[in-house]
Every structure is written in C-alpha cells, then in structure tokens.
N, C-alpha and C positions, 0 to 999 in steps of 0.2 A: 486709883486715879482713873479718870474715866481716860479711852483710849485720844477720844479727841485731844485732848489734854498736854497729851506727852509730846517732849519734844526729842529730837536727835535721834530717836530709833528707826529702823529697816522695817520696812511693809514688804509683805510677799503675798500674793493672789495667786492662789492656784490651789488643788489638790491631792497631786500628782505625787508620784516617789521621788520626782524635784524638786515640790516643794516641803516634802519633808526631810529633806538630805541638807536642803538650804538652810531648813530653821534651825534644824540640827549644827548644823556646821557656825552659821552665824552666831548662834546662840554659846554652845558647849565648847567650839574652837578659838571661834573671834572674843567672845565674849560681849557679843551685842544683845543689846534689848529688842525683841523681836514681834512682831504681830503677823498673824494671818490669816487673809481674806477667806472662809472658807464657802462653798455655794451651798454644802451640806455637813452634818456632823457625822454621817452614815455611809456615804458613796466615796469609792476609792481608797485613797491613803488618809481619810478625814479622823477615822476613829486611833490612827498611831499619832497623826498629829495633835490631836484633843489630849492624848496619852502627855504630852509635851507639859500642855498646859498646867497640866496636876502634877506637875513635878515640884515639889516645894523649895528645891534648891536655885531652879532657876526656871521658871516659868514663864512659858511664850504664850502672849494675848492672843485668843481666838475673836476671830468676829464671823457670822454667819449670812452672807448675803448671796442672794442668787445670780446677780450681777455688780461688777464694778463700776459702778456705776458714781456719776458725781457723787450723790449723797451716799454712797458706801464709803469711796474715796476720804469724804471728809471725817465719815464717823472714824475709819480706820489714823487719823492725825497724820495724811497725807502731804496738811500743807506746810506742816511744822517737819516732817521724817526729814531724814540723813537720803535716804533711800527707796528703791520701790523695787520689785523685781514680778515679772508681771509672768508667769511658767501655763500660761492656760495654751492645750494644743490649738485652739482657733487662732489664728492670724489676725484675723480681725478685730474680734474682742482685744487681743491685747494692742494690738495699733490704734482701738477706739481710747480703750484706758489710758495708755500712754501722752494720747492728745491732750485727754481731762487733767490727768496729774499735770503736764507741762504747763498748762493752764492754772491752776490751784497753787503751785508750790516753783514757779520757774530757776530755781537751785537745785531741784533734786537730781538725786543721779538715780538714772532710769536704767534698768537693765529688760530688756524685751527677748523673750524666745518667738522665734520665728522660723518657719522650714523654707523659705521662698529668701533667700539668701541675698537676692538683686534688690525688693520690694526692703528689705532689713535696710540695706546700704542707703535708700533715699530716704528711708526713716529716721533713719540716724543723723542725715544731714538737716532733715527740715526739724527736729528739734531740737538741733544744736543751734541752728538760728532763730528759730521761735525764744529763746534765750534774748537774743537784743532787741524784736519788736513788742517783748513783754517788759520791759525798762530795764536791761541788764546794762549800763554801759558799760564800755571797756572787754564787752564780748565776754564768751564761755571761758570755764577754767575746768579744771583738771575734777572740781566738783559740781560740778554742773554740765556733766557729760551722758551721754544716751549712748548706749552698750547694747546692739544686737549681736546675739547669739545664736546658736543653730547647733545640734546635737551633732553633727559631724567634728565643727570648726571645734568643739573640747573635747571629744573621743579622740581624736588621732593622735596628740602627744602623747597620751599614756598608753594608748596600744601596740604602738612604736616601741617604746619602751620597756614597755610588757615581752613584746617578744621578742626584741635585740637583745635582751640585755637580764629579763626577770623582774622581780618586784621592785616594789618602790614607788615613791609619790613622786610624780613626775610635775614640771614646767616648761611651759615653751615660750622665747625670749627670743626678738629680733630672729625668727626662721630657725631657732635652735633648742634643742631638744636636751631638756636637765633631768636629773632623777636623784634622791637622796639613796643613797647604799651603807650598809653599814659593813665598816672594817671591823673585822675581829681583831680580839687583844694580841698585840705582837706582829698587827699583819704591818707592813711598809705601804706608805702611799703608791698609790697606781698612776698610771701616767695620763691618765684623764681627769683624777682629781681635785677640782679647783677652790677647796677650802673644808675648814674642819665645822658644820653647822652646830655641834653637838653630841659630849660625852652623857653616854644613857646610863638609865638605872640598872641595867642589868635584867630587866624583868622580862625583858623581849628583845633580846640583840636579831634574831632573823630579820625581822621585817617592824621596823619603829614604828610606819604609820600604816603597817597593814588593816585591812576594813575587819581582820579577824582578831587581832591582837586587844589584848587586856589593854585596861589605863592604870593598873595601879603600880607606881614608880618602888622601884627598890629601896633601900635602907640610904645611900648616899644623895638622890635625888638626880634626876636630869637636869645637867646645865646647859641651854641654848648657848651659843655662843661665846666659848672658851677662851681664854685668853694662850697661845703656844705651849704654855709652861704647864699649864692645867691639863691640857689634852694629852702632851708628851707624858707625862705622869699619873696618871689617869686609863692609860689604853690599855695599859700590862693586867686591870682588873677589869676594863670596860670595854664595850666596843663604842666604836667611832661612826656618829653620822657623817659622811663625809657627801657634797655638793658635784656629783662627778657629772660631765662631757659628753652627751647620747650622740648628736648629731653634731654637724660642721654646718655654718653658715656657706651653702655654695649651690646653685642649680646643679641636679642629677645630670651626668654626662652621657648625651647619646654613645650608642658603641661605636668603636673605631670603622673607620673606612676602609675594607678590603682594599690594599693596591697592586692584589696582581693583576686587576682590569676587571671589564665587563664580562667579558669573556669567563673566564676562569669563574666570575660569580655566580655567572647564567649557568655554566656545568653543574655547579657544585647545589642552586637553589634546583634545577631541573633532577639533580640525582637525589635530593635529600624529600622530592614533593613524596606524600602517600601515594604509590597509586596503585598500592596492594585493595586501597577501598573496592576498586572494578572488580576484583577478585573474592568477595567478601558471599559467604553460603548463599543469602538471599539472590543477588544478581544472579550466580552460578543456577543459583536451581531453577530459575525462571528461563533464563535465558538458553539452558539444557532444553527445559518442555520447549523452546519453543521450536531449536534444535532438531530433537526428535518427532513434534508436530511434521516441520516440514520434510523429513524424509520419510515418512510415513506415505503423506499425498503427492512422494517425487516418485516413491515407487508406486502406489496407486497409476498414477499420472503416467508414466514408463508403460505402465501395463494394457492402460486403455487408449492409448494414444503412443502409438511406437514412434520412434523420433531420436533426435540428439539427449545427450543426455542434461547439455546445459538449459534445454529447455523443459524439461522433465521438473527440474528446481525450480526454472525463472517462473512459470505461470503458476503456483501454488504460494509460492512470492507474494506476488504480484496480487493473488485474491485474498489474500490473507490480510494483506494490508489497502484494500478494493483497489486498486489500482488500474486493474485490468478491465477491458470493455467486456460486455457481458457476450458471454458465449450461445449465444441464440441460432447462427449456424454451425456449431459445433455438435458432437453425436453425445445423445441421451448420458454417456457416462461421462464427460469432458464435464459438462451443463451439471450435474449432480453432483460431481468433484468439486466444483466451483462454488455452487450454496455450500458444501461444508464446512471449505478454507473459509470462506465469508462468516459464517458461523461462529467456528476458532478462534478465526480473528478479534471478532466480539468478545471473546472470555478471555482473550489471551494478550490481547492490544495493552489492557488496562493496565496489568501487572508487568510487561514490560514496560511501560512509561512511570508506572510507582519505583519500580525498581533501579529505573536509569536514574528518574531526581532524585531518590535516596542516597545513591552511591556519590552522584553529583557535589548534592551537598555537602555529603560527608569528606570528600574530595576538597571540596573549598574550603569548610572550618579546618580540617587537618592543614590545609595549604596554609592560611591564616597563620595557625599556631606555630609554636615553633618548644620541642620537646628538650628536656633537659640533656644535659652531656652525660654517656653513662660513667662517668667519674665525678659526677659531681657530689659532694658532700656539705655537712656544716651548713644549710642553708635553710631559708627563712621560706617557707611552704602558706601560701596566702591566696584564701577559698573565696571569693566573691568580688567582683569588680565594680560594684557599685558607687553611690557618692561616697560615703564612706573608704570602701577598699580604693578606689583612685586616689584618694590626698594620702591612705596611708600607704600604698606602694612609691608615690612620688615620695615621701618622707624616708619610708629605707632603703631607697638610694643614694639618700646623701650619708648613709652609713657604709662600713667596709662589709656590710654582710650580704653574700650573696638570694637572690629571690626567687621562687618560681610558682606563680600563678598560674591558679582554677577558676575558668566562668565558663559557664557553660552556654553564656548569651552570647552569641557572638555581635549584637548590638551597644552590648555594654558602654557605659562612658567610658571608662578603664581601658578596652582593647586596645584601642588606637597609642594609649602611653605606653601601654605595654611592651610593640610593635617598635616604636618610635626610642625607648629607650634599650632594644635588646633583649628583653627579659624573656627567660624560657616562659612558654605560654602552652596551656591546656585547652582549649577548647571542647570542654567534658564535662560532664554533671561530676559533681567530687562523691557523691554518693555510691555510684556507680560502680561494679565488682572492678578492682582492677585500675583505675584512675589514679587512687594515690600511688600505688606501687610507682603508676608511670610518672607522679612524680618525685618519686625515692623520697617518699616518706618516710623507708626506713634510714636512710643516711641524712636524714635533716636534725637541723637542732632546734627550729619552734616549730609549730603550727597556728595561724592566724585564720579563724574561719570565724567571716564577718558577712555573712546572706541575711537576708531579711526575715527567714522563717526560723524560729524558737529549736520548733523540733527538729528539723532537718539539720540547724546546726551541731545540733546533741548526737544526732546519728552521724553527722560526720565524724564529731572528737572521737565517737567509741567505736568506730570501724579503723580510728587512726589507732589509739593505744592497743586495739590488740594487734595491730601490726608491730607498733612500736613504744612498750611499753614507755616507755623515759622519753618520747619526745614532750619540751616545754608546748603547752597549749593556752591558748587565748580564746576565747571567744567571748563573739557580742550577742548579749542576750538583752532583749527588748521590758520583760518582765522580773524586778524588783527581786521580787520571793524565790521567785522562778533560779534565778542567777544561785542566789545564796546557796540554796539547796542544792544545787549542779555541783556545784564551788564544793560543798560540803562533800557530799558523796564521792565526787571523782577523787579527794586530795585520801578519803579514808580506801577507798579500792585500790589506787596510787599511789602508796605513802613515798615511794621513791620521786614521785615526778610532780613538777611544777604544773598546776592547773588553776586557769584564773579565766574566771567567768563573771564576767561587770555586764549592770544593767547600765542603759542609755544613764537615769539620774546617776550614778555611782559617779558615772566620768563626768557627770556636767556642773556637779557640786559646789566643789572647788572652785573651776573657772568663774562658775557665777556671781558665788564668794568675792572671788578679790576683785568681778568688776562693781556691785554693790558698794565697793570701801573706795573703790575711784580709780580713773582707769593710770594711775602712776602706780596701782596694785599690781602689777607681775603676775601675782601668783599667792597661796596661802602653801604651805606645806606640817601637817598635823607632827607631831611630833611626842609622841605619850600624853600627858596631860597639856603640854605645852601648843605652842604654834609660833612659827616662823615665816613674816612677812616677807615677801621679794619687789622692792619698790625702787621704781625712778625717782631721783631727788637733783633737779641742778644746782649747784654749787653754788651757784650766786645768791648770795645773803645769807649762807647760814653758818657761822662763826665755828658750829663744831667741825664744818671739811673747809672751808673756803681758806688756804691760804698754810692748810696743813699736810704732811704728806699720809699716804694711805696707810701708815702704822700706826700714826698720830690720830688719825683721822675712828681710828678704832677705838670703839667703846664696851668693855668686856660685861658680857650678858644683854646689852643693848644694842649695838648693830653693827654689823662689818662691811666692808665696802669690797663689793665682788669684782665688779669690771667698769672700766670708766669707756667716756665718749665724748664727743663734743656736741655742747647745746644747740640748738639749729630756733636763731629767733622765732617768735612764734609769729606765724603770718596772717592775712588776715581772716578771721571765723568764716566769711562767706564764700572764700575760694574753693577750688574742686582738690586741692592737694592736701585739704587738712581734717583735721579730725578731733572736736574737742577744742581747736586753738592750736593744735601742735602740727607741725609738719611731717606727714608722712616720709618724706625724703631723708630724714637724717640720717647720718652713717653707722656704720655699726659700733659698736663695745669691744673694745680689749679684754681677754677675760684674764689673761694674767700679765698682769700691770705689773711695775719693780713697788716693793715694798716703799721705797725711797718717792716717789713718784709726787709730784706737789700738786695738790687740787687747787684750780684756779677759777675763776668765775666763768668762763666758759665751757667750763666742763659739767658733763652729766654724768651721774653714776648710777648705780646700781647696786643697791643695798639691803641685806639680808638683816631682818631683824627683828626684835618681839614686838606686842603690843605696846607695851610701857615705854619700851625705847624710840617707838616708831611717833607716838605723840609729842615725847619731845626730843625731836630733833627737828620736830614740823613746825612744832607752836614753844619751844623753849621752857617748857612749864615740865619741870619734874613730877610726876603723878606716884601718888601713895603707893607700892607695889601692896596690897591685899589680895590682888588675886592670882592665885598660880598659874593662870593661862596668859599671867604675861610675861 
C-alpha cells in the first residue's frame, strides 16, 4: 500500500539512535504500524533502521527525503497518521515541520524534540491553538495534543531510579517517581509496593524489561495483570513484577536553621573555612624566594649604608615593589642596590600575584563547597551539575537517600541548589587524584556521573571501581554503541556490581512512546514480550469504572486502577494554565485507595494496562487478542 495511503499509523523523522529506539519501541512494544522519514539510507542510525524494514514479521515503512518538508510530509500519510514525532537535533527544522503537520492533519498528536526548553513551551501552546483557527470546534483534546520534549525532562526519572534504588523500567507521574521491580518467589510485599503488574515466565526474573534481557517467555507464559489469587499462587514458582514508590510527591527541604544564633554560626563557618589553601607548596615556595630575596639586599643594604636596621628591610621593600624615589643623591652602592631590587621585582612581582590569585581562588571554591561528614555512609555520590545533574539532584531529595556532589564549575546551574538545599559539595574536578576519596566514594552506595564528556565520564566510573569495587554505578553516555559496550564490558570485569550505562535515546524512548499514543499516556513500561500502559482515564462516561468500586472496577489481564483523583473541568484551550485542554492545577492521586472505594464521575484515575484492554475501555469495542504484545 503506497505510504500516502495508510491511515492511523506514527510518522517519525529523524535518524538518530532516537529514532530508531522509537520505531523500535512503537513498532515491537506498542504494536504500531510505523513509518520513517529518513534524510539518508547511509548516515547515522539509517542502515539499523532500514534493518527494521526487512523484517518480515513486522515491518516499518522507510521513506528517503532530505527534508521534511510539505511534500515529504504528505508522501509520508501525515494527513491521515495517529501521530508524528519529529527527533531531528535542529530546533528549527523540527519547529518548521511541526507548523506543516499542524497545518496538513490539525488532529495529529505531535511530539517535538527540542533543547531550548522555553522556545518548546510557546510551541506547544501555539499549536495547541492553531487546533481551533484550523476548524476544530470545541477546542483540543487529549488527541490532538503537541508534546515537547528535551533529553533532560526524560533522562532524570530513570537515573533517579537507577541509582536509588537499581534496575527497572521507570515512570514519573504528578512529580513522582515509579519503577517496576521484581519480587522473588516467596519474597513478602515491601512497603512501597503499590500493585502486583505481573507474574513472569521465569525466563528472566532479574530484570523483566531490562535493554539486556531475552524476549523469550518460559513454558507457563507471562500474565500482565493478575487477578490476587493468580499472583498469590503463582509467586512460590515465579517472580512478581511488582509497581513500587521511588519518590514522594513533596518539594526538597532546605536544611534546618541553626538556632544557637548568629554568633555561634559565624565561629563554626569561620572555623570550618579552608585556609590551610595559604599554606599550600606553590604559595610557600614563592613567597619563601621572596623572603629570602629581601634579606639578601637588607643585608646588602646594612653593609653599604650603616643605619637602623628597620630601614635596612624598609628600602629594599620599597624597590622591589618601585615604590621608593629613585636614589640619585644617594652613594654609587645605595643607587646599584636599587636597579637590582627593581630588577627582582620584575621576575619576582608576577609569581607572587599568580600565587596569591591561585590560593585565592582556591580559597573561595573550597569556601563555596561544603565537604562531606567523615561518618557519612550509604549515600548517593553525583558527578556533574549541569541541566541534567540539577533536576536529578533536586529529584534525590525528595528521596530518603542521602547525596554528595562533584562540579568542578563553580558557575554551574546546580551550585546554587546545592548550597540552598545543604548538600555536601565538591568543588573539584571528580577525575582528579584524591577527589572521590573526599567524597567517600568508598562508603557510598551509587555513583551518578552525568558530565557531558563520553570519556571523561568512563575514566571517572573506572577510577571509582577500583576504589570501590561494588559501588552501584550509573552513567550518562551521549553515544548509542558507545553505552552498550561500556554497559557490556564493566558488568563482565564487575560481575558483582551493578553497572548501567544509558545513551541520551535509551532514556528518551519510552517517554516519547507514550507521548505519541496521547498525552493521557503516563508512561509505557516493556515487560518480556508484553507491555503495560500507565494512563489517565476520567470516570465520567465509562460504565466499566463510573459507579463501580476499584475491585469491581478491575479487569484481569486488561487493566487495574492504581490511584484515583478528582477531575479538575477542563478550562478554556487558550488560557496560560492549560495544556492540551487540561488544567495544569489539578491535585494529586491517592496511590493507595481502599479496595472498597466507589468511582464516581468526578474522579480521575490512573490505570495500568495492556493494549487490548486499553482500546476497550476507551472505545467499548473488545478487540480480537491475536497479538501477544497485548
């Protein structure tokens, strides 16, 4: 069927290890029909996504254009697609394309990568209203929504996650941080576990939706979503994906207020500043010569000029740093003494004023920082404060785990949260001999080292494991290939220790996934052959929850109802509080509701569930189950 043709499938334009995580995921997880724009068949990730194409079981349409361009757009069946996702790194280009599509197909949901996060925000509003002056009446809906994106805003739940806590496919839901974990057989629920997703085949109990783990299910088959009786009888031979509790809905708390006064604060920051820095070989050996310079031409000075002896010192002073008038009636040796010290002075000026601002500085970044407690243990070690490293230290805050950051910018965005929340602070290159020690890298339990350089992150992780073999490790690696291989190598030189190495696409996959499918998508989370949707549903009008309670309201294999809320009317599309039609304001989700609990029309919830179950309970239509990824 020629591609124009096709209706209801996802467009993706890009070449990138994004967009082939996407097609992939779209395709093999979602089970969508897929297409994608590529600019070449050669360049980038083009020849693994072509790879796609020639798959005979389930094949994603290539199309070959050098720009998105309208008429690419249209050959690509843009004005018919479900969806677009536009992954190209130019800002531009993908803000030009996103115009065209809104234009050609004004229902599509648009997903836009963007690195300029503000410029995203007004994009997102002006084509959620280019929606009603292209004849939408009755304003945007939940499908016809524009989703920007940015490699930060979907890295930091799962790196959080990663190293609070270990593996797992992560979600974040109203400022809160989810992760699928799997209980082994006979283990008891833990007290952050808020539902059973899924008794496994047994083929991979470690890690279900690990990016390493096999797809081929065991002899009994994975069931998504269990019925009690099932799971309870079931665990003794299987393990349990269980839906556990990473983060708390709550802003990070600055630290406490010293109240034994000012006073007592001022001793304790005045005794705690560095200022062993002044002290440090460089200063010392400069400041030595310069030392020894001047007693050199005091005693000079003594010898040819008899006199006091504080003036023996003060005029050699005094020429060293020109100060003094020039000695033109003073005797041939005074006059001689004097071009010397002048002389000195010149070689000697520089390296005392390099010397003072180095100590200086060094003086003020240590002031800045503030060093870990030497008891501290169990805690969360995190190398870089940039966009990135900011939103994920404000994130392990709202956890119980203690943190201590490395930047060595002392401009960073980061410093100032850092500061502002209490956090032990480095002010140090992490590379550096002697940096992690200070910050008990060996008593810590992850390591988070998220800098913007490949290598430099790699020589950090491997200067940490040989300090500390078994600390958990994280890093963010920018390169695809690059990651895997890291990933690969460190877990076979480490078999004891947790090492996870994600490229930018690996984290952005997912997110971009369920915003494609619509932004009352949560979340996708992979699950062996299977996959398990996390979606917003309000209550009103749909006869399977409206007026049922949340036991009732349960459908085994098709969907569970995780946390309820109340609906917050939808106000109007062109206001500054909304998004899609929906009010940013609404309150938050119960996550553990009474079983008893009666869903009413004013309630929203939050529901976990497959493909086949997620279409009908949206559209009422029970769908054929033929395919095992529902």
């Amino acid at each position: 069927m020629p591609l124009a043709q096709r209706s209801q499938h996802m467009v993706i334009c890009g070449d990138d290890g994004l967009a082939r995580r996407l097609a992939v995921t779209l395709d093999a997880v979602c089970g969508e029909a897929v297409t994608v724009v590529l600019p070449s068949r050669r360049e980038g990730h083009a020849p693994e996504i072509a790879a796609l194409h020639r798959d005979p079981l389930s094949p994603v349409e290539l199309l070959v254009a050098a720009r998105p361009d309208e008429q690419t757009l249209r050959a690509a069946g843009v004005e018919r697609a479900a969806a677009l996702a536009l992954t190209y790194r130019d800002d531009q280009v993908n803000v030009t394309a996103a115009l065209l599509a809104r234009t050609l197909n004004p229902t599509i949901r648009l997903v836009v990568r963007m690195y300029n996060r503000e410029r995203g925000q007004h994009l997102e509003r002006l084509l959620d209203r280019a929606v009603l002056a292209l004849g939408r009446p009755g304003g945007t809906s939940l499908d016809m929504s524009t989703t920007v994106l940015s490699d930060a805003d979907t890295a930091v739940p799962e790196l959080v996650a990663a190293a609070a806590v270990g593996r797992g496919d992560t979600l974040q839901i109203e400022g809160q941080v989810f992760r699928g974990v799997v209980r082994p057989a006979r283990t008891p629920p833990q007290s952050a576990d808020l539902a059973t997703l899924a008794v496994l085949s047994g083929a991979h109990q470690d890690d279900p939706a690990s990016e390493d783990s096999p797809e081929t299910p065991g002899e009994e088959g994975t069931q998504l979503l269990p019925d009690t009786v099932t799971s309870y009888h079931r665990q003794f031979t299987h393990g349990r994906l269980m839906l556990e509790e990473v983060t708390h809905h709550h802003a990070p708390e600055p630290p406490p207020r010293d109240r034994r006064g000012y006073g007592a604060w001022l001793r304790d920051r005045l005794a705690h500043l560095p200022w062993k820095v002044f002290l440090a070989r460089e200063v010392l050996a400069v400041f030595g010569a310069l030392a020894t310079i001047v007693l050199v031409l005091a005693v000079a000075t003594a010898l040819a000029e008899p006199g006091p002896l504080w003036k023996s010192v003060y005029l050699p002073l005094l020429d060293i740093f020109t100060m003094g008038d020039p000695a033109t009636d003073e005797s041939p040796a005074r006059r001689v003494l004097q071009l010397i010290a002048g002389f000195v002075g010149l070689a000697v000026l520089p390296l005392v004023v390099a010397a003072t601002m180095n100590a200086t500085e060094a003086f003020r970044k240590a002031s800045v920082g503030h060093p870990p407690a030497e008891d501290l243990s169990d805690h969360i070690v995190l190398v870089g404060l940039g966009k990135i490293g900011t939103r994920v230290l404000a994130q392990l805050r709202t956890t119980a785990h203690q943190v201590v950051v490395v930047e060595r910018d002392p401009h960073a965005r980061g410093v100032s949260l850092a500061r502002e929340l209490g956090v032990p602070l480095l002010l140090e290159d992490a590379g550096a001999p002697g940096v992690l020690d200070r910050a008990r890298i060996r008593q810590s339990r992850s390591l988070l080292v998220l800098t913007r350089d490949d290598g430099e992150n790699l020589d950090i992780v491997m200067a940490a494991r040989e300090t500390n073999p078994r600390v958990r490790v994280v890093m963010r690696l920018y390169d695809d290939d690059f990651a895997a291989t890291v990933s690969r190598t460190m877990r076979a030189s480490y078999p004891d220790a947790t090492t996870r190495s994600r490229s930018v696409s690996a984290l952005a996959a997912l997110p971009f996934s369920a915003a494609m499918m619509g932004r009352h998508v949560l979340g996708i989370m992979p699950v062996e052959r299977g996959a398990l949707l996390f979606t917003t549903v309000d209550v009103a009008g749909h006869p399977e929850l409206e007026g049922r309670s949340i036991h009732q309201a349960f459908r085994q294999h098709e969907w569970r109802v995780l946390a309820v809320g109340s609906a917050v009317e939808p106000a109007s599309p062109g206001s500054a509080d909304t998004l899609g039609g929906l009010r940013l304001d609404r309150p938050g989700f119960d996550w553990r509701p009474s079983h008893g609990r009666i869903l009413h029309a004013g309630d929203r919830v939050v529901v976990a569930s497959t493909r086949r179950g997620l279409d009908f309970l949206m559209t009422g239509v029970q769908a054929h189950p033929t395919d095992p990824r529902t």
